[in-house]
DRENZA-440564 format. One record per residue (C-alpha): residue number from 1; chain; residue in one letter; x, y, z. Coordinates in steps of 0.25 Angstrom, whole numbers, padded with zeros to 4 digits. Layout:
! DRENZA-440564
<mise k="NUM" c="A" r="a" east="X" north="Y" up="Z"/>
...
! end
This chain:
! DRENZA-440564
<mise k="1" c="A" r="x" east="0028" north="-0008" up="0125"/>
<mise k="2" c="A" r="x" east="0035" north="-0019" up="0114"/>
<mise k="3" c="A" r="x" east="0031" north="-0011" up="0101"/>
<mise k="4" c="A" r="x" east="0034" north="-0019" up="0088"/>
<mise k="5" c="A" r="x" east="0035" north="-0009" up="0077"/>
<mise k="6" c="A" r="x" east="0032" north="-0013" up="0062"/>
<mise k="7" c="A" r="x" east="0046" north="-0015" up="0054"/>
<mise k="8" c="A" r="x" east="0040" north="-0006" up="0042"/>
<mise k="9" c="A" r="x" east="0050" north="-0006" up="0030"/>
<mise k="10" c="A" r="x" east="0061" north="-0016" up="0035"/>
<mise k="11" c="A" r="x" east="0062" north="-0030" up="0039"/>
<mise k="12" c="A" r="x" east="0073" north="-0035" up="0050"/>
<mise k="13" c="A" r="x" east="0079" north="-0048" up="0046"/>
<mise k="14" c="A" r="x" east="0090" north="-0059" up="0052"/>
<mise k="15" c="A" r="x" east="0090" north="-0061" up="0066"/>
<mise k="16" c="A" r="x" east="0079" north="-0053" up="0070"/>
<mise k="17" c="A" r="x" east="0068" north="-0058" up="0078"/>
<mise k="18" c="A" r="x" east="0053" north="-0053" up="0081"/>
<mise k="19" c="A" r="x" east="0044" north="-0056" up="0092"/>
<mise k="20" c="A" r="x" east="0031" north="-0062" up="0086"/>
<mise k="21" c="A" r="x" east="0018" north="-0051" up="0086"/>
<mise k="22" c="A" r="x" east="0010" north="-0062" up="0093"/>
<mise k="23" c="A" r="x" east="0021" north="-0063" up="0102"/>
<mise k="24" c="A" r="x" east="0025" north="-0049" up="0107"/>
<mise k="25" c="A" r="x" east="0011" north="-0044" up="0113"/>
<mise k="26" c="A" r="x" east="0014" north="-0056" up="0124"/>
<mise k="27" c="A" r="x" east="0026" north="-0052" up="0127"/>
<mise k="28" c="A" r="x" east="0022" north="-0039" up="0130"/>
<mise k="29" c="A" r="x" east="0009" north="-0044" up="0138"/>
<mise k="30" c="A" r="x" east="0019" north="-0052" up="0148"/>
<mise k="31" c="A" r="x" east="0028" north="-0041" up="0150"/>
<mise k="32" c="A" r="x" east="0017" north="-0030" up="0151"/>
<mise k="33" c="A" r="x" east="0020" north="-0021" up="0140"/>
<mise k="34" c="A" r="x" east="0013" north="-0015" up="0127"/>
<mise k="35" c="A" r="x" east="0014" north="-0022" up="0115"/>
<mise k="36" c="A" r="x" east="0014" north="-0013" up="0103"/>
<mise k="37" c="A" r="x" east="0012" north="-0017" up="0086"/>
<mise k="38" c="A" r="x" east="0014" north="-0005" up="0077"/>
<mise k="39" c="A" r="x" east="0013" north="-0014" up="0064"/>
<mise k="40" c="A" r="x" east="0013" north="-0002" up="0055"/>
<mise k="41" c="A" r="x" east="0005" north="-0008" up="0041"/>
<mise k="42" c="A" r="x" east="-0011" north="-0006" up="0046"/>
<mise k="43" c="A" r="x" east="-0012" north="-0019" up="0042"/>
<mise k="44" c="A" r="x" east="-0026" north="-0024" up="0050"/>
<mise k="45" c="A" r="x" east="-0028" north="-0038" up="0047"/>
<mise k="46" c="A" r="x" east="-0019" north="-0046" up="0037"/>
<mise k="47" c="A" r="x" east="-0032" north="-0053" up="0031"/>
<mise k="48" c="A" r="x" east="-0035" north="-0040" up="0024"/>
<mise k="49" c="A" r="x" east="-0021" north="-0043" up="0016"/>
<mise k="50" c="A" r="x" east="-0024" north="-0053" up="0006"/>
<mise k="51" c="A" r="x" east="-0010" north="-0054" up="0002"/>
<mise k="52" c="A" r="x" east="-0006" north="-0060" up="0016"/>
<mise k="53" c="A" r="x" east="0011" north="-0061" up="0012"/>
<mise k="54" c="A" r="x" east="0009" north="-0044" up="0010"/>
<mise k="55" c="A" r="x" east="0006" north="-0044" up="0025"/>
<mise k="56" c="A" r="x" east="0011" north="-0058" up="0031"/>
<mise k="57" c="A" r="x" east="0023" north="-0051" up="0041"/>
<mise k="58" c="A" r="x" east="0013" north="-0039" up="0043"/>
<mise k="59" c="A" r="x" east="0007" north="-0038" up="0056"/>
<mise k="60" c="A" r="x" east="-0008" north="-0033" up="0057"/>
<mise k="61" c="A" r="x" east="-0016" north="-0025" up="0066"/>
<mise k="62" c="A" r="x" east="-0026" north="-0035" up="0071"/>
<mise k="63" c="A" r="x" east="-0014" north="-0047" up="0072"/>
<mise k="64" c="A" r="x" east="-0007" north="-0038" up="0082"/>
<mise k="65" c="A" r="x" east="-0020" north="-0035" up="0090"/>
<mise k="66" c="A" r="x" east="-0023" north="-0049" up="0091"/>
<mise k="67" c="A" r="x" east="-0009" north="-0053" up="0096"/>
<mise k="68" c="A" r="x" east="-0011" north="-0042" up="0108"/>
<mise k="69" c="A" r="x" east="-0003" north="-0030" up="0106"/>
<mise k="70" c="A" r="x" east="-0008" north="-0021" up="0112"/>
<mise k="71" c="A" r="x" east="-0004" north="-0008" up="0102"/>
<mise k="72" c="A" r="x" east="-0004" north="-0009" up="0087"/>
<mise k="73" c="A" r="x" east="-0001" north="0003" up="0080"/>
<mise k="74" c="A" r="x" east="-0001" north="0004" up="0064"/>
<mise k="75" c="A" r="x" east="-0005" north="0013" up="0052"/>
<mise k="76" c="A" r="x" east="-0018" north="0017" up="0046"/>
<mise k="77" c="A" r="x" east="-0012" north="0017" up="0031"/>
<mise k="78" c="A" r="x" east="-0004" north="0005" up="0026"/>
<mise k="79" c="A" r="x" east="-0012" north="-0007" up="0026"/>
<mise k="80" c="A" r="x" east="-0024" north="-0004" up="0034"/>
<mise k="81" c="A" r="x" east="-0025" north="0008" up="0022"/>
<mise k="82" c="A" r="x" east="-0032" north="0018" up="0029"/>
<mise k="83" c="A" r="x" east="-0026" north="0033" up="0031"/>
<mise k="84" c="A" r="x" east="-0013" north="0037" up="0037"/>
<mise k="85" c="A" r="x" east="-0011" north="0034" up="0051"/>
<mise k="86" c="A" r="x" east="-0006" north="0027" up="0064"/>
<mise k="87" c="A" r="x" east="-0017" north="0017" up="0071"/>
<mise k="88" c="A" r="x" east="-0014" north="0012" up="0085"/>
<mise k="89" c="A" r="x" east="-0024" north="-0001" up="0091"/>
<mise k="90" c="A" r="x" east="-0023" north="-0010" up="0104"/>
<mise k="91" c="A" r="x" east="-0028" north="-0009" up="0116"/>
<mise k="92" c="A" r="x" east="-0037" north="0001" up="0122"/>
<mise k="93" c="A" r="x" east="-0028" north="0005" up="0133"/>
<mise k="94" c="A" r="x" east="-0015" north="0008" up="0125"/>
<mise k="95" c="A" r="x" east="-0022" north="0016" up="0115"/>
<mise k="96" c="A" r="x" east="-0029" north="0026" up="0125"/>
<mise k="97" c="A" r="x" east="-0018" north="0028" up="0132"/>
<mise k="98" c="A" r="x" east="-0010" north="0030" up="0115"/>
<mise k="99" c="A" r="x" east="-0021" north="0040" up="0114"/>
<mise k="100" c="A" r="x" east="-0018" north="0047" up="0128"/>
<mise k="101" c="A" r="x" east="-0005" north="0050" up="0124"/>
<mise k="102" c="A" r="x" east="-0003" north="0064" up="0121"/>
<mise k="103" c="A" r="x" east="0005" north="0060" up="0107"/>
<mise k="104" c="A" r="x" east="-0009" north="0055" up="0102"/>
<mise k="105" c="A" r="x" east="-0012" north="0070" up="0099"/>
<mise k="106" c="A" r="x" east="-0001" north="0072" up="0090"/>
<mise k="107" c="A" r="x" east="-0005" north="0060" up="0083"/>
<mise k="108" c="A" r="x" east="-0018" north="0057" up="0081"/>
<mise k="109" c="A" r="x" east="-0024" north="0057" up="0067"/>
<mise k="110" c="A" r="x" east="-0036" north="0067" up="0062"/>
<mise k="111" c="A" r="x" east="-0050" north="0064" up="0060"/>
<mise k="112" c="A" r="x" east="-0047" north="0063" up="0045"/>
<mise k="113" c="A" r="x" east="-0038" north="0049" up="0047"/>
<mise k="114" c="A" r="x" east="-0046" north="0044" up="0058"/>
<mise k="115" c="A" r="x" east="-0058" north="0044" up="0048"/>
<mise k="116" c="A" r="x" east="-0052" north="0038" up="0038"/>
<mise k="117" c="A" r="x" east="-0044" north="0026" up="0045"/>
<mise k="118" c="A" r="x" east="-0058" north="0023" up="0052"/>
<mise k="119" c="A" r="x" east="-0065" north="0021" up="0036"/>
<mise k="120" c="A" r="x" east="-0053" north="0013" up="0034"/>
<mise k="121" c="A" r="x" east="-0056" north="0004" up="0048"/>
<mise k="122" c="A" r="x" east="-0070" north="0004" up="0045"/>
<mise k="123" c="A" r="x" east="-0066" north="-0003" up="0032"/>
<mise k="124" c="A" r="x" east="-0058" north="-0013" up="0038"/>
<mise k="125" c="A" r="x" east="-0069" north="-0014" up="0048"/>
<mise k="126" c="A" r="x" east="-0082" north="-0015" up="0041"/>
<mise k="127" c="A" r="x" east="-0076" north="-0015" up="0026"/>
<mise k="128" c="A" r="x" east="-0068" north="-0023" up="0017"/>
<mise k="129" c="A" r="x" east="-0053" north="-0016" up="0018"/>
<mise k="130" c="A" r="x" east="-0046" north="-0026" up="0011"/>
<mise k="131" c="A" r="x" east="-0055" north="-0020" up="-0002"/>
<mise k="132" c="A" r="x" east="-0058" north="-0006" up="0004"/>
<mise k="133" c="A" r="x" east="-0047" north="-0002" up="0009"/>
<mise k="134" c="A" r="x" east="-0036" north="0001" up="-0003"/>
<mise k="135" c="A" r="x" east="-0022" north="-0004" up="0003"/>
<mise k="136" c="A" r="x" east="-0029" north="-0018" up="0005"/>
<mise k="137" c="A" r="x" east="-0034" north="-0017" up="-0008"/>
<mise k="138" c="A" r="x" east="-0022" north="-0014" up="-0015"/>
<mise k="139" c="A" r="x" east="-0015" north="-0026" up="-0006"/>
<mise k="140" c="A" r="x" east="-0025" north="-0034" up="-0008"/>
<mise k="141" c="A" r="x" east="-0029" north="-0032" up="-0022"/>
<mise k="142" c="A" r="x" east="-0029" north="-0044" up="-0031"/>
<mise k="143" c="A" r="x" east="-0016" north="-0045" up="-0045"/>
<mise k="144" c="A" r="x" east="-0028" north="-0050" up="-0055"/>
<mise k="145" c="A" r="x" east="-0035" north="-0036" up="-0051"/>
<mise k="146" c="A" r="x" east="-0021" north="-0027" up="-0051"/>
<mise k="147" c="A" r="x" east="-0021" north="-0033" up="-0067"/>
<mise k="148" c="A" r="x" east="-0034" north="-0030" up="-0069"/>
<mise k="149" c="A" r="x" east="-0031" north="-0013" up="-0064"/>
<mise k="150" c="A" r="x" east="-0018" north="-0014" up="-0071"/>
<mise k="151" c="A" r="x" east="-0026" north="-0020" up="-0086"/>
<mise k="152" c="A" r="x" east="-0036" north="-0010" up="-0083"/>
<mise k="153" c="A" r="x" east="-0026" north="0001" up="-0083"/>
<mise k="154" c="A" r="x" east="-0019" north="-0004" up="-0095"/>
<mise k="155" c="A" r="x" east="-0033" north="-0004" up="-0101"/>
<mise k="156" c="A" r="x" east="-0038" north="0010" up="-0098"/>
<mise k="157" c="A" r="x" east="-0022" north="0016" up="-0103"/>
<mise k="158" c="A" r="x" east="-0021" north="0007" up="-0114"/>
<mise k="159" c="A" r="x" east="-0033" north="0013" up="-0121"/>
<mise k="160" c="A" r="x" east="-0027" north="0028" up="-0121"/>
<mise k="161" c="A" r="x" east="-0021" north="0033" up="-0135"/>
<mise k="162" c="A" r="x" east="-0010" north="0036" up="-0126"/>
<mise k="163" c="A" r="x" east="-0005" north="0023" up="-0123"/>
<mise k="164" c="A" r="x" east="-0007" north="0018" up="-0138"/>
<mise k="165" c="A" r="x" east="0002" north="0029" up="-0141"/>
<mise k="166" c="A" r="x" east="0013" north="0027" up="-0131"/>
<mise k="167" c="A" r="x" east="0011" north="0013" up="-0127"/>
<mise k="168" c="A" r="x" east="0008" north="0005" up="-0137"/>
<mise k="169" c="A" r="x" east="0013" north="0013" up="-0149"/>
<mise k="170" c="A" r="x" east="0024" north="0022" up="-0145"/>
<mise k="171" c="A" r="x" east="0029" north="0011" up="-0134"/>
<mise k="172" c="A" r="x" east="0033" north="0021" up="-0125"/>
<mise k="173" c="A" r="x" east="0027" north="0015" up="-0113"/>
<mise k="174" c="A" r="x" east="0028" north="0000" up="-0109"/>
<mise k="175" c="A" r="x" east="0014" north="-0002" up="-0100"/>
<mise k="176" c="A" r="x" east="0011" north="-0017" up="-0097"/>
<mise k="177" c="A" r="x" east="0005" north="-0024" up="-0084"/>
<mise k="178" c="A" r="x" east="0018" north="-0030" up="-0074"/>
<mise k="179" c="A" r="x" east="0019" north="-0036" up="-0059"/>
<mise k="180" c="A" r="x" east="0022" north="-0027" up="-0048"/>
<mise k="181" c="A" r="x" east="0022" north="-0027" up="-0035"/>
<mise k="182" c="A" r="x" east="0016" north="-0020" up="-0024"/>
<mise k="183" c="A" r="x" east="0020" north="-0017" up="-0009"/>
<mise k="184" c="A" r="x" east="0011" north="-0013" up="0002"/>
<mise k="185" c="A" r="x" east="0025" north="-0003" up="0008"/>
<mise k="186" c="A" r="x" east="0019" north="0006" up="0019"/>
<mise k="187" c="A" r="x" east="0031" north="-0001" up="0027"/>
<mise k="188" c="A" r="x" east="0023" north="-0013" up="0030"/>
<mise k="189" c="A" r="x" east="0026" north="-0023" up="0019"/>
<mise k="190" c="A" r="x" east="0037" north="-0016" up="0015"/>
<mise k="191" c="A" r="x" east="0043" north="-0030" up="0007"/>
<mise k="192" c="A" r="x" east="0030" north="-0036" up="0002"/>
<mise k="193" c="A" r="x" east="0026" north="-0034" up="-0012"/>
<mise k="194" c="A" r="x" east="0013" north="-0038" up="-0021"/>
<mise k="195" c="A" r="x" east="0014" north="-0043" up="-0035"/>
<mise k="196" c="A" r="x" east="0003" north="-0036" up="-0046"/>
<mise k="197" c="A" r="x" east="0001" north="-0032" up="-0058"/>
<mise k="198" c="A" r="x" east="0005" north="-0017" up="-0061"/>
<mise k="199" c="A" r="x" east="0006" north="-0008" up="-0074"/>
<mise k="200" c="A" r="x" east="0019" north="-0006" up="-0078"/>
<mise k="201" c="A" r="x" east="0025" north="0005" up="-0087"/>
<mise k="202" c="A" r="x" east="0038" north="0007" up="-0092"/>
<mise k="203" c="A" r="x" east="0043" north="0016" up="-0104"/>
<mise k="204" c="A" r="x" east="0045" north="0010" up="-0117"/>
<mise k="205" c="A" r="x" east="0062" north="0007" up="-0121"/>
<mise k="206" c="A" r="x" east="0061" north="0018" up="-0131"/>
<mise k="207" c="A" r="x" east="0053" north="0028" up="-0122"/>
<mise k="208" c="A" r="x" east="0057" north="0041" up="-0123"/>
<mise k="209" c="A" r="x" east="0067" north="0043" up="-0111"/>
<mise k="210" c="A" r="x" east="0058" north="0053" up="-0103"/>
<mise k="211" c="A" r="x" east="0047" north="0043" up="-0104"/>
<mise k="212" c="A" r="x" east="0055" north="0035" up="-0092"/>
<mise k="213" c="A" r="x" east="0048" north="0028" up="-0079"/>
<mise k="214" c="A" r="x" east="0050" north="0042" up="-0069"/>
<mise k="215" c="A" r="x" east="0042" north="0050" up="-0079"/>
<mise k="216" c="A" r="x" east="0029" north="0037" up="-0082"/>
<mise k="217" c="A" r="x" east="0030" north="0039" up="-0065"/>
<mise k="218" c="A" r="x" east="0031" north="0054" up="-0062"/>
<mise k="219" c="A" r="x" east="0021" north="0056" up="-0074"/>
<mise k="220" c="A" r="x" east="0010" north="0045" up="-0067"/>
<mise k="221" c="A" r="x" east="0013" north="0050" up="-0053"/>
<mise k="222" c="A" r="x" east="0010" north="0064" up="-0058"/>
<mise k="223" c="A" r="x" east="-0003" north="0063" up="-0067"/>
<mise k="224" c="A" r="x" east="-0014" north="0066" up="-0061"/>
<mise k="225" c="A" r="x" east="-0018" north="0052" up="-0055"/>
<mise k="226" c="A" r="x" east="-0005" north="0054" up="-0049"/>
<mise k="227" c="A" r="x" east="-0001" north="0039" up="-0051"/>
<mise k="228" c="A" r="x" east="0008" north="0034" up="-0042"/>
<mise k="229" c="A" r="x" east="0017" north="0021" up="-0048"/>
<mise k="230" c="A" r="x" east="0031" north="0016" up="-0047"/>
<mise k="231" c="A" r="x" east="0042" north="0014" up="-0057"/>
<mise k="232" c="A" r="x" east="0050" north="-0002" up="-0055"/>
<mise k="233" c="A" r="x" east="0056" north="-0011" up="-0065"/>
<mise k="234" c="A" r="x" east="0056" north="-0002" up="-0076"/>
<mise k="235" c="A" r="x" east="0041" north="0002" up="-0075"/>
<mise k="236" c="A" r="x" east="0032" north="0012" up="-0068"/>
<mise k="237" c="A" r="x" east="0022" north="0004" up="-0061"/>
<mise k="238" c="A" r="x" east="0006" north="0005" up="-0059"/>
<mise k="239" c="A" r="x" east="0004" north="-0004" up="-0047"/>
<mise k="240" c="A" r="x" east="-0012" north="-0007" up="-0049"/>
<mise k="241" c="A" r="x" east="-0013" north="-0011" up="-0033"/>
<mise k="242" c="A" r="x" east="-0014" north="0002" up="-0029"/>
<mise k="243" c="A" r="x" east="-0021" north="0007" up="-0041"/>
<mise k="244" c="A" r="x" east="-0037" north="0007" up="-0038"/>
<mise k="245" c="A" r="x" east="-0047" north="0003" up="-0050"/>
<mise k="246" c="A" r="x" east="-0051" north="0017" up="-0051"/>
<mise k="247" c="A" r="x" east="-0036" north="0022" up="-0051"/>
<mise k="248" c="A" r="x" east="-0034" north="0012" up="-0063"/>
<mise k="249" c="A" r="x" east="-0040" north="0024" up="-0073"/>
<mise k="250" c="A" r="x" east="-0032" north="0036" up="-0066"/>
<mise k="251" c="A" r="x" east="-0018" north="0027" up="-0068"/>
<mise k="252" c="A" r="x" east="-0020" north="0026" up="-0084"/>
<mise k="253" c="A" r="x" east="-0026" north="0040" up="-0085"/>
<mise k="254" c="A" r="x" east="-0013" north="0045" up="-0078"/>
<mise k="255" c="A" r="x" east="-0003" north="0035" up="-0086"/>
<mise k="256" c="A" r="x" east="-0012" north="0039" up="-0103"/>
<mise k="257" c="A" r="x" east="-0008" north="0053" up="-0097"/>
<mise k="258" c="A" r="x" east="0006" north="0047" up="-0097"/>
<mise k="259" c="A" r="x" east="0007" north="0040" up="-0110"/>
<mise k="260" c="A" r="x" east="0002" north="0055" up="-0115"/>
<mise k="261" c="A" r="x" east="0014" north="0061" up="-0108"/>
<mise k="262" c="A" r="x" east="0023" north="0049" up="-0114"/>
<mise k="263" c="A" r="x" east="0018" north="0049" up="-0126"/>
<mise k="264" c="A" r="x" east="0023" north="0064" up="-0132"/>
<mise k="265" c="A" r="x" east="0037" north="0060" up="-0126"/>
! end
C-alpha cells in the first residue's frame, strides 16, 4: 500500500516535492499495490464551498474517488458537519475485508452516531447541506447578513437601561461593530482565515480595573447561554458566523446580564 496522509496543522516548504493526487493511484495500479487518501477534513465536494480560495489546496472526497484510489478515509465532523467519527469508502473488496478484520470490533461506532451521520448524508443526498447543514452555513454565509446578526444584536442590548447606564452614560464599556476574521481550524485550513463583521467590546480607558477583558470573557462564558467569544486586539469578540439567528437574543441577554454586573463596579 502507498498511503498519503493529510499534513493537518503544518505545511512543508523549499525543496520538497509531492506526487500529484491524479498522479499516484497510477502508479500504484502499475506496480499492483493499494492506493490509500486519508484527506482528514469530510470535505465531500468543493461546490458546496462558496468561498472556493477556503478550500482551494484541500482535497475532497469524491475528487479522490474519481481519480481511482481505491481507500479514502476521512472524518465525519469537520467540513462534512455531521457527529464525531472516522468514515472509510473505496472499493467493495477492501472494505469487506477492513470489516473482517478483528480490530473493527474495537472500533466500530454505536447505533447513536450511525443515525445521525446517516441524517446528515441524507442531507447531502436529498437536501440542500450547504443551507442545512451548519458548518457549511457558517462558511458559507454571506458578510452583508453577518452585519445584519451583528446590528440586530446591538439593537436588541442597546435598548436595556443597563447599557444606557454603563455604555452610553457611564462609558465604561466601548461596544461597536469591527472586522474580524474567521477560520475553519479543525486541522484542515489551518492558515486560511475569512474576513466579517463581529461585535467588538473593550473596556472603557477609565474602567474601573476589575472591569478588564478576562472578567467581560469569563463572565460571558459562564452566564447561562454560556457564550463562548475570544479576546484580540484589545477587544472581546462576538464572531456573528457562528452565531445562529435564534442565538442572536441569548447573546445580548447573557452580555445586559454583564453590563448589570459592570455597572455596580
Amino acid at each position: 500500500m502507498i498511503a498519503r496522509i493529510h499534513s493537518a496543522n503544518f505545511k512543508l516548504t523549499g525543496f520538497v516535492k509531492r506526487v500529484d493526487d491524479q498522479k499516484l493511484p497510477a502508479i500504484c495500479q502499475k506496480y499492483g499495490i493499494i492506493s490509500y487518501h486519508d484527506c482528514g477534513s469530510g470535505l465531500l465536494d468543493k461546490t458546496l464551498i462558496k468561498n472556493r480560495e477556503l478550500v482551494k489546496n484541500e482535497p475532497a472526497v469524491r475528487e479522490l474517488i474519481a481519480a481511482g484510489f481505491d481507500l479514502v478515509s476521512f472524518s465525519g465532523d469537520k467540513f462534512l458537519g455531521s457527529v464525531q467519527c472516522g468514515i472509510i469508502c473505496g472499493k467493495r473488496g477492501l472494505i469487506q475485508k477492513l470489516r473482517k478484520n478483528q480490530i473493527y470490533r474495537a472500533l466500530r461506532v454505536s447505533k447513536n452516531v450511525i443515525s445521525i451521520l446517516s441524517k446528515t448524508l441524507l442531507e447531502y443526498a436529498m437536501g440542500d447541506p450547504g443551507k442545512t447543514v451548519p458548518v457549511l452555513s457558517m462558511l458559507n454565509a454571506k458578510n452583508d447578513d453577518i452585519l445584519k446578526k451583528c446590528e440586530g444584536f446591538i439593537a436588541l442590548v442597546s435598548k436595556s437601561d443597563e447599557y444606557k447606564k454603563c455604555v452610553d452614560a457611564e462609558k465604561k464599556l466601548l461596544v461597536s461593530i469591527i472586522s474580524a476574521k474567521a477560520a475553519a481550524g479543525g486541522g484542515t485550513t489551518p492558515e486560511e482565515y475569512i474576513e466579517n463583521y463581529a461585535v467588538g467590546i473593550a473596556p472603557a480607558k477609565d474602567a474601573p480595573r476589575n472591569l478588564d477583558l478576562e472578567y467581560i470573557s469569563s463572565f460571558m462564558r459562564r452566564s447561562a447561554n454560556h457564550v463562548i467569544g475570544y479576546v484580540d486586539s484589545g477587544r472581546y469578540i462576538i464572531n456573528f458566523r457562528t452565531v445562529s439567528e435564534r442565538e442572536i437574543e441569548l447573546a445580548a441577554e447573557s452580555f445586559i446580564e454583564l453590563l448589570k454586573d459592570a455597572s455596580r463596579r
